[in-house]
MMTF fields as JSON, N, C-alpha, C and O atoms, coordinates in Angstrom:
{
  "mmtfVersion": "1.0.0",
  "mmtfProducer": "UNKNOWN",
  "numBonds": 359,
  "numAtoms": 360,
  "numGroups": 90,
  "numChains": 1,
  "numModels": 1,
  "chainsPerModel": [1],
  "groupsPerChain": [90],
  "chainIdList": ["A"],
  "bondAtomList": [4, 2, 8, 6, 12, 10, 16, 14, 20, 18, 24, 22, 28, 26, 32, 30, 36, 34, 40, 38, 44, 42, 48, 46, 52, 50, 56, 54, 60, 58, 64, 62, 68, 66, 72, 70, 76, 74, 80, 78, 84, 82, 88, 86, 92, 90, 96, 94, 100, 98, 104, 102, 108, 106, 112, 110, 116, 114, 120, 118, 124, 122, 128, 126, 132, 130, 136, 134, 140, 138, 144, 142, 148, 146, 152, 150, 156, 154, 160, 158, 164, 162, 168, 166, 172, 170, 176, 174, 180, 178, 184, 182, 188, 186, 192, 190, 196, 194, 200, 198, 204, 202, 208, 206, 212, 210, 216, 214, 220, 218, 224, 222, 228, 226, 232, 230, 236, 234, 240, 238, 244, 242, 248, 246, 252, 250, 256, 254, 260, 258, 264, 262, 268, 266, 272, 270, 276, 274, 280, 278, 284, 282, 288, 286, 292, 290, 296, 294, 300, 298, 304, 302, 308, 306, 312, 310, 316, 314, 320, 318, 324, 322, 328, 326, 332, 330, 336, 334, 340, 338, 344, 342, 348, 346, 352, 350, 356, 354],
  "bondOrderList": [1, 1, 1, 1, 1, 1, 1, 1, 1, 1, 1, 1, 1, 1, 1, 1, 1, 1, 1, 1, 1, 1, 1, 1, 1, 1, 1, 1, 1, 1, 1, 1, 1, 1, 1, 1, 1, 1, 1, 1, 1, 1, 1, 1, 1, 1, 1, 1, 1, 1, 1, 1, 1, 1, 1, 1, 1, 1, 1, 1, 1, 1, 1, 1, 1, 1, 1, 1, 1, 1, 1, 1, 1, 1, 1, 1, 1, 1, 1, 1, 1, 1, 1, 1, 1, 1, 1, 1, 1],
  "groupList": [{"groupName": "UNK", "atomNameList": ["N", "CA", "C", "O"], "elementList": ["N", "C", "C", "O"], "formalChargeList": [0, 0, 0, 0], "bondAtomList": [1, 0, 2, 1, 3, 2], "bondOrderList": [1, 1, 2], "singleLetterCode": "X", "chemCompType": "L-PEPTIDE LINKING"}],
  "groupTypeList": [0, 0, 0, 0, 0, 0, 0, 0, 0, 0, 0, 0, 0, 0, 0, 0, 0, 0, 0, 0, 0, 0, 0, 0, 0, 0, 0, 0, 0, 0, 0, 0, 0, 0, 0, 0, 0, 0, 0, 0, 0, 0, 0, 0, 0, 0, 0, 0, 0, 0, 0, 0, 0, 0, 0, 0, 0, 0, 0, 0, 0, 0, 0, 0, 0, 0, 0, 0, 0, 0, 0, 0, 0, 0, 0, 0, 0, 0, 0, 0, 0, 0, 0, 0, 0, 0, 0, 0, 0, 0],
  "groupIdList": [1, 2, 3, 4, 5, 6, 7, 8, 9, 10, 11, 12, 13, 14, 15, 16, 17, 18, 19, 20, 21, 22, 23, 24, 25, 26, 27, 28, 29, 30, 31, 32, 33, 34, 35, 36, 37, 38, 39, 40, 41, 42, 43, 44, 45, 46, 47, 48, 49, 50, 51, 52, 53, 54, 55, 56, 57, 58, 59, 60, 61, 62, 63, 64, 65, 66, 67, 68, 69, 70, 71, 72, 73, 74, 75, 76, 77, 78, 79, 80, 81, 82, 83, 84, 85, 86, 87, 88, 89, 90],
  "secStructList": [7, 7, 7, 7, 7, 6, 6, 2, 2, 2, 2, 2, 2, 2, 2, 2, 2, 2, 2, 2, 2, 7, 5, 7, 1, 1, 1, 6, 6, 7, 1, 7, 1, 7, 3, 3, 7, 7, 7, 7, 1, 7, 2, 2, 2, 2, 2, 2, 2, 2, 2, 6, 6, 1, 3, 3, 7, 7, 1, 1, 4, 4, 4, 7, 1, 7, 7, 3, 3, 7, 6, 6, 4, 4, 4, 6, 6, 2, 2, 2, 2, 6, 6, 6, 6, 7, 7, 7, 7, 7],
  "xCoordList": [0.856, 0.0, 0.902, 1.95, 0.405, 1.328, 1.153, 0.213, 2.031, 1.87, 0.828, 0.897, 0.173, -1.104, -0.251, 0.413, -0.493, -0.149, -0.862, -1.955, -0.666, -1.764, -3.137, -4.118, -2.981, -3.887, -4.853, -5.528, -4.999, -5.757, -6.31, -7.42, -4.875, -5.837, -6.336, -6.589, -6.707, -7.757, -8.692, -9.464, -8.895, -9.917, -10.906, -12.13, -10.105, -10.31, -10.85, -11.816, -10.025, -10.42, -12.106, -13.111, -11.706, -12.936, -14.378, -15.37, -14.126, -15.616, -15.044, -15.873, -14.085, -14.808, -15.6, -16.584, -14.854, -15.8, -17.028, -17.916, -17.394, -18.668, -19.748, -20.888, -18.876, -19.862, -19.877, -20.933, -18.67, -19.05, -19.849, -20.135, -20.316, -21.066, -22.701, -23.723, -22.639, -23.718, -24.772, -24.406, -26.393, -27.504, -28.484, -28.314, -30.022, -30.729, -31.844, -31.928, -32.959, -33.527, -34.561, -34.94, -34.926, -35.902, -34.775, -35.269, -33.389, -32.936, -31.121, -30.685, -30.49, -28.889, -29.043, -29.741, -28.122, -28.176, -29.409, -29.154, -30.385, -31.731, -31.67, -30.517, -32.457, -32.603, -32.865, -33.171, -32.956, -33.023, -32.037, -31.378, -31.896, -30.746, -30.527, -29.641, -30.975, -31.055, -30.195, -30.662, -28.767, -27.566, -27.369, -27.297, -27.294, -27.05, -25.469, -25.446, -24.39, -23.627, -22.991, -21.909, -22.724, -22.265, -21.484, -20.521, -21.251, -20.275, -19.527, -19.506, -18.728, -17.725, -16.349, -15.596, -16.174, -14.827, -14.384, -15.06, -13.111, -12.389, -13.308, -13.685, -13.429, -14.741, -13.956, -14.708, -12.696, -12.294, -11.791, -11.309, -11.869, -12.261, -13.393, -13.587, -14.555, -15.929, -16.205, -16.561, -15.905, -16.541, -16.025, -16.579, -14.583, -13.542, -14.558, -14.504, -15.478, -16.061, -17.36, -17.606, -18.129, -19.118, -18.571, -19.079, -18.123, -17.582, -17.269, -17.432, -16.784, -16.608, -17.907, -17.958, -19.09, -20.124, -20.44, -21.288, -19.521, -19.632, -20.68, -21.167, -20.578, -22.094, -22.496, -21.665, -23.745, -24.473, -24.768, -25.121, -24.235, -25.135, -26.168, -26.383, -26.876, -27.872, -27.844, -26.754, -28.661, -28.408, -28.283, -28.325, -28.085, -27.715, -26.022, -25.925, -25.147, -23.917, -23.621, -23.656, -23.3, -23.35, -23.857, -23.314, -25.15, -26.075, -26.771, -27.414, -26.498, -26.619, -25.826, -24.746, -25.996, -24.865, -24.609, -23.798, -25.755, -25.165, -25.128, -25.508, -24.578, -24.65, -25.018, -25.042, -25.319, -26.327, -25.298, -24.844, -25.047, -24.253, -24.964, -25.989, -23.983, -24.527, -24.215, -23.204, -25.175, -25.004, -23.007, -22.431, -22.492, -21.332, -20.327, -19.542, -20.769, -20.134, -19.973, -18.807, -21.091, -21.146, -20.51, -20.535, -20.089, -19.758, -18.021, -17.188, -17.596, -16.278, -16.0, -14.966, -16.34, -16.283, -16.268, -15.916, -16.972, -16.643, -15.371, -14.527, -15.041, -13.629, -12.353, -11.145, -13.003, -12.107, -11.555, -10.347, -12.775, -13.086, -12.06, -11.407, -12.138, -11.398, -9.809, -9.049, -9.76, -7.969, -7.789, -6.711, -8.536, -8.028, -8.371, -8.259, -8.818, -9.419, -10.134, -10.018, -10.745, -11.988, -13.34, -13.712, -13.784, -15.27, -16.262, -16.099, -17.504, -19.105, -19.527, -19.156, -20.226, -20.886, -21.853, -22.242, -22.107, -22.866, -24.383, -25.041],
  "yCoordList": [-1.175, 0.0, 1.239, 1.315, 2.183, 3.517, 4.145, 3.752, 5.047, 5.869, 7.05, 7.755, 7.378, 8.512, 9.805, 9.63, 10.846, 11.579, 11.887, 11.321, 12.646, 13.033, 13.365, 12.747, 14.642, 15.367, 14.271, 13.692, 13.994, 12.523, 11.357, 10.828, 11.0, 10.158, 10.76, 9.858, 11.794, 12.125, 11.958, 11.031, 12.758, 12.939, 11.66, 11.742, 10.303, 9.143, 8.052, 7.323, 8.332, 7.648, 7.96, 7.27, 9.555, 10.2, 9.704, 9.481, 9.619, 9.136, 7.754, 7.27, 7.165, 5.764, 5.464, 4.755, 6.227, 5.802, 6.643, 6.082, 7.424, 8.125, 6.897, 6.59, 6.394, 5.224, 4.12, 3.512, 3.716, 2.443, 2.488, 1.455, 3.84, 4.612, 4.879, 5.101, 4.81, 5.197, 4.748, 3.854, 5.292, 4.92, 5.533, 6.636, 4.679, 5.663, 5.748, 5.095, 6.768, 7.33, 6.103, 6.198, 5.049, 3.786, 3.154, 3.008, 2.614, 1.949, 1.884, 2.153, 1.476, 1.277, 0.197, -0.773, 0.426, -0.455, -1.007, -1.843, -0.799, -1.025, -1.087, -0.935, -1.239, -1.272, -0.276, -0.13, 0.664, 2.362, 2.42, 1.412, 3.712, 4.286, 5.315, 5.822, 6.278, 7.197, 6.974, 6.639, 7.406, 6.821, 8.459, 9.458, 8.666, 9.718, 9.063, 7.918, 10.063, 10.254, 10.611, 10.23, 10.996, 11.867, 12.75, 12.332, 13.736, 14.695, 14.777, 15.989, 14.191, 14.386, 13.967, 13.089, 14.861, 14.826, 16.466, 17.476, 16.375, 17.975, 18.331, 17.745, 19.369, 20.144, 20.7, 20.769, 21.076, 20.752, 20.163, 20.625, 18.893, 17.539, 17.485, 17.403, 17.545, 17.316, 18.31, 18.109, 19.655, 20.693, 20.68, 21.302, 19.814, 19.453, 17.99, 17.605, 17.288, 16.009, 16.782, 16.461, 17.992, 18.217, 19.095, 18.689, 19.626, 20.9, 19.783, 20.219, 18.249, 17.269, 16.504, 15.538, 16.971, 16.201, 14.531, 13.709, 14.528, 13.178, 12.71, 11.686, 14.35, 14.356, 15.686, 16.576, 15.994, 17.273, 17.255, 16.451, 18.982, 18.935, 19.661, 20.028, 19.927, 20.755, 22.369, 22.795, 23.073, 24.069, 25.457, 26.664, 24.529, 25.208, 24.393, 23.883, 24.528, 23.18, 23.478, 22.564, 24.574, 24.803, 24.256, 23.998, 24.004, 23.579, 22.042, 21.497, 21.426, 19.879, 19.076, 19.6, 17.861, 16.651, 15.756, 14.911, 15.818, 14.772, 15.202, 16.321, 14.249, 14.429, 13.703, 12.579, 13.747, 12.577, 12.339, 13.266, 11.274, 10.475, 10.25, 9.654, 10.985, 10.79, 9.868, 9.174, 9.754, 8.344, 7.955, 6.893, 9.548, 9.754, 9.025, 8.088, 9.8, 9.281, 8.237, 7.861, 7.221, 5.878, 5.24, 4.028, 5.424, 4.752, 5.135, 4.496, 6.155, 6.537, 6.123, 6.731, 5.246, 4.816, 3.551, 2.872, 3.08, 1.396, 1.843, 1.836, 2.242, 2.062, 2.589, 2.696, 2.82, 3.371, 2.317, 2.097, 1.222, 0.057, -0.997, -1.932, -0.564, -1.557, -1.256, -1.832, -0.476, 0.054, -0.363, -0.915, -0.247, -0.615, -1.687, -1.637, -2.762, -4.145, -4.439, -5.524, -3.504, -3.234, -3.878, -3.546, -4.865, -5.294, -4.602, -4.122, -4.577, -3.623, -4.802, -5.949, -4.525, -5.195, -5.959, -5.757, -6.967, -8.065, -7.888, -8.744],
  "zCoordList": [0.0, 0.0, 0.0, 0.641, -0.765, -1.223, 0.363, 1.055, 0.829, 1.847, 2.006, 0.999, 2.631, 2.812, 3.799, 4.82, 3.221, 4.004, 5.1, 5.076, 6.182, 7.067, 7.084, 7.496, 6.467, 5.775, 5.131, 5.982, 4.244, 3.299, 4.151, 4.101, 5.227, 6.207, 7.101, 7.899, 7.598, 8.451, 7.712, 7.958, 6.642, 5.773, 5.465, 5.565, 5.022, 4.956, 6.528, 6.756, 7.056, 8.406, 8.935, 9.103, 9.089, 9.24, 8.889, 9.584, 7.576, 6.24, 6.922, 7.693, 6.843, 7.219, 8.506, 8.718, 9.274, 10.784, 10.547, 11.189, 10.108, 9.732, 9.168, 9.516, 8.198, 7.528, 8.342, 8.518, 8.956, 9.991, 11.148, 11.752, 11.584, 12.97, 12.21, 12.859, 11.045, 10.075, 11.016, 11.779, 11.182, 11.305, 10.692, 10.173, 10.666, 9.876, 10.737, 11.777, 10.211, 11.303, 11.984, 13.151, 11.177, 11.821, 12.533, 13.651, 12.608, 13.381, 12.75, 11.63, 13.844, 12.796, 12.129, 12.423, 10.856, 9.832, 9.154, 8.288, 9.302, 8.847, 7.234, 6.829, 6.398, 4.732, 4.598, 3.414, 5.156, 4.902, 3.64, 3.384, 2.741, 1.985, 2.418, 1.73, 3.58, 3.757, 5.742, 6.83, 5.234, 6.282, 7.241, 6.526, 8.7, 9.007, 10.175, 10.628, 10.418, 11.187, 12.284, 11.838, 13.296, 14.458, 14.393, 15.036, 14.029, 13.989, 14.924, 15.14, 15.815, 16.766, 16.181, 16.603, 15.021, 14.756, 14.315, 14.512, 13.699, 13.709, 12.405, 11.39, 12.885, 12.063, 10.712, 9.74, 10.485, 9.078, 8.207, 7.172, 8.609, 7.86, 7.315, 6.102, 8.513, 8.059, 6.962, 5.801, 7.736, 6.262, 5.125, 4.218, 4.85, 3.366, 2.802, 1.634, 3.902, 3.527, 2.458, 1.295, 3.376, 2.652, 1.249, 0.204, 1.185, 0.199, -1.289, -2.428, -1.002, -1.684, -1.854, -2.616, -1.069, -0.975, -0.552, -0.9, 0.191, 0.429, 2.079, 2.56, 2.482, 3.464, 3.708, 3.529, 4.125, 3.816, 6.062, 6.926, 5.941, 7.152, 7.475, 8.631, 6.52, 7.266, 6.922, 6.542, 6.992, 6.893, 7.847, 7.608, 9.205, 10.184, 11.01, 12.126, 10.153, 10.867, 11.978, 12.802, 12.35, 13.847, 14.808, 15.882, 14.414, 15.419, 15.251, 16.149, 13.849, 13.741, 14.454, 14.726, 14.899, 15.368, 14.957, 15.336, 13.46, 12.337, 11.409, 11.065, 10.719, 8.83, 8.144, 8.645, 7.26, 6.41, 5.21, 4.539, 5.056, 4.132, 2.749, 2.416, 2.066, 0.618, -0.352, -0.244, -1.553, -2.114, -2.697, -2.935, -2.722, -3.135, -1.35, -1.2, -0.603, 0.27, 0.386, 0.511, 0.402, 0.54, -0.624, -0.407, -1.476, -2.709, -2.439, -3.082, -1.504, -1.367, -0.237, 0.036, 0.91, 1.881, 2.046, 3.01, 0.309, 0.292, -0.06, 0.836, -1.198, -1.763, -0.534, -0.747, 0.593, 1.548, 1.941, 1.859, 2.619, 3.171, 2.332, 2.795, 1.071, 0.007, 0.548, 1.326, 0.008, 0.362, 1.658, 1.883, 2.541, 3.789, 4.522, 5.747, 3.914, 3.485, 5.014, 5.584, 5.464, 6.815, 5.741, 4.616, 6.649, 6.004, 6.757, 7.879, 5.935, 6.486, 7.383, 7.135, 8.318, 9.159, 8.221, 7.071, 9.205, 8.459, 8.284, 7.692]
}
């Protein structure tokens, strides 16, 4: 595996535990498509995650505590999962 700089793996780590913490609003992991997050990470990561669209918070971010994972996110969080050969819950 090529080396990641810092910067890139926060960025990456981040979206992955975002997607592995994922729940949706009927229950975690449910058949929902509609995935939300916890925001308790460094807030400019997250706002470099949305600006890339890979999750939306709201239109008050200040004051949300999640983020909702977009179909982009999720499709960049498998391939995260890939590179870093972490499997999705069962």
């Amino acid at each position: 595996m090529d080396k990641t700089n810092a910067e890139e793996a926060m960025k990456e780590l981040t979206m992955l535990l975002m997607y592995l913490s994922r729940f949706s609003e009927r229950d975690r992991f449910s058949d929902g498509r509609d995935f939300y997050a916890w925001k308790g990470y460094d807030f400019d990561v997250i706002n470099g995650l949305g600006e890339e669209d890979y999750i939306r918070q709201g239109s008050h971010p200040s004051r949300t505590k999640s983020v909702y994972i977009t179909d982009t996110g999720i499709d960049y969080a498998k391939k995260l999962m890939k590179k870093y050969g972490i499997e999705d819950w069962g």
